[in-house]
NUGU-129180 format. One record per residue (C-alpha): residue in three letters; x negated, y negated, z negated. Coordinates in steps of 0.2 Angstrom, whole numbers, plus 5000, padded with zeros to 4 digits. Layout:
ALAXYZ
...
END
This chain:
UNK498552365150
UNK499852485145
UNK501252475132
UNK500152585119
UNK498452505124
UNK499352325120
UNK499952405102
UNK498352495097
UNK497652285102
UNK498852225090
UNK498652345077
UNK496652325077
UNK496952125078
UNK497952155062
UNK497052245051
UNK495452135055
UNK496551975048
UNK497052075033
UNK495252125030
UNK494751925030
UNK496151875022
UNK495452015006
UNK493851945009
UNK494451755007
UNK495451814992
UNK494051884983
UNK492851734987
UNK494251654976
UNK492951694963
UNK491951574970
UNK493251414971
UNK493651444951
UNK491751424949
UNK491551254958
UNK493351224951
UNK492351244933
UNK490851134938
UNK491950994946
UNK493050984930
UNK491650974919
UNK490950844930
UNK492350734928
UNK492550764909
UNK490750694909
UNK490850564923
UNK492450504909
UNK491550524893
UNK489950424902
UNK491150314909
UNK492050264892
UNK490150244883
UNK489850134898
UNK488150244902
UNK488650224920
UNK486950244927
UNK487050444922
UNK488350484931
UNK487550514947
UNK486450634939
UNK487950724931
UNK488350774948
UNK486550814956
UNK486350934943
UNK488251014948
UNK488051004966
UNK486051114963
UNK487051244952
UNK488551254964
UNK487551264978
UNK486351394972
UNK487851484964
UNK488751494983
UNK486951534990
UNK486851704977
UNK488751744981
UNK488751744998
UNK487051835000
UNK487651964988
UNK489651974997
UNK488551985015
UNK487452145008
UNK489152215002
UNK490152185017
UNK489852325033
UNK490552215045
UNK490952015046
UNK492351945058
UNK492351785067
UNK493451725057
UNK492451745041
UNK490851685052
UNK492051545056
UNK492451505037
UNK490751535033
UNK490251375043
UNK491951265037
UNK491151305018
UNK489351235025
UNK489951085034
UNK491151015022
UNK489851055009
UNK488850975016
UNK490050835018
UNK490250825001
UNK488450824998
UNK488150665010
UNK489750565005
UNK489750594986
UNK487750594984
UNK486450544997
UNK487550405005
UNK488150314992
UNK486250304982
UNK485650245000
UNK486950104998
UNK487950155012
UNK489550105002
UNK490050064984
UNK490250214973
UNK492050194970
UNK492450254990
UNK491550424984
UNK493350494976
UNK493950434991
UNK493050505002
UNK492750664992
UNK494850704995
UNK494750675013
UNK493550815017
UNK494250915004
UNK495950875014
UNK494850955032
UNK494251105022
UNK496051155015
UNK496851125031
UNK495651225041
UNK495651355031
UNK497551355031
UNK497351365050
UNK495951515048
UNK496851625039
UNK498651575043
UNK499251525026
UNK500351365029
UNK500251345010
UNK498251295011
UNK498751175024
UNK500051085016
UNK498851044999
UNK497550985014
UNK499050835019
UNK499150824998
UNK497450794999
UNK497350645014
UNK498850595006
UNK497850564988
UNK496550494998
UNK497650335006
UNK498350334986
UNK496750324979
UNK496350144987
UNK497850084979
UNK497150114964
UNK495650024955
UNK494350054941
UNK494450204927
UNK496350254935
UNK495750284951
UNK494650444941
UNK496350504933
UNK497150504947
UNK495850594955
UNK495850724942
UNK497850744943
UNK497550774962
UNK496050894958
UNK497150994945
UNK498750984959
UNK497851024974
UNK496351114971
UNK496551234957
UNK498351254958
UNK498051324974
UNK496651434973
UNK497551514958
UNK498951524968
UNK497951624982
UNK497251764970
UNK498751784960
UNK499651834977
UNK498151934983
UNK498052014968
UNK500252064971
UNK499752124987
UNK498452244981
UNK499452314967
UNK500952354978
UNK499852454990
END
């Protein structure tokens, strides 16, 4: 391989990470969506909790979980019919989104209701796969930013076990304001710089 081959390599190599990385910026969209459902899951799991109507609250998030799932399902079948081309990085993300969902699914749902654990772990638990899928992602498409709010994220997880009953939620909800929304904001806001300076 000559010098020019090697450049016209790195070019192509180039612009297919800028592609994703518009791609991963626009599927933002989709992050401020769950960001929505999950905040309006905690402001009812802490309205249900302070009425004490605690046996609702697993329903609160079945119903979320159905809308967000079905809401990523319409998204990404309408982003695929749109998009000419997909890199492997993209495929790559595609299946970190469907594993941690899933994840999420088992850990903060199914597992607990089988009586695999008490539901207080689920917060936990929650934040250390939120902690893999920011980290990965980080690690995908090379944004050291996303990998540090995945450490913030295992770091809140060891935090919440030192903290018990309706505190552990609040801090929970700090944690999802600090590391989950701030971030994805973050991302479009700077996508969105990018684009106009173009």
């Amino acid at each position: 391989m000559n010098d020019e081959q090697a450049r016209r390599d790195i070019q192509i190599i180039k612009a297919m990470l800028d592609r994703t990385r518009k791609a991963t910026s626009e599927s933002g969209t989709l992050f401020i969506a769950w960001g929505i459902l999950i905040t309006l899951g905690l402001i009812s799991t802490s309205i249900l909790t302070h009425l004490k109507k605690y046996q609702w609250e697993w329903l609160v998030w079945v119903v979320i979980t159905a809308v967000g799932w079905v809401t990523s399902a319409v998204y990404g079948y309408r982003k695929d019919r749109r998009a000419p081309v997909k890199t492997y990085i993209q495929i790559a993300a595609r299946h970190l989104y469907i594993a941690c969902g899933t994840g999420f699914l088992l850990v903060g749902i199914l597992l607990p209701r089988l009586g695999a654990y008490s539901y207080e772990a689920i917060i936990i638990l929650i934040s250390a796969v939120t902690g893999i899928l920011f980290f990965v992602m980080g690690g995908l498409f090379e944004w050291p930013l996303l990998k540090w709010f995945g450490l913030v994220w295992w770091v809140g997880a060891v935090g919440l076990t030192l903290v018990k009953d309706n505190n552990r939620l609040i801090l929970y909800t700090v944690l999802f304001i600090a590391a989950y929304l701030v971030p994805v904001f973050i991302l479009r806001a700077k996508y969105r710089r990018e684009q106009s300076s173009k």
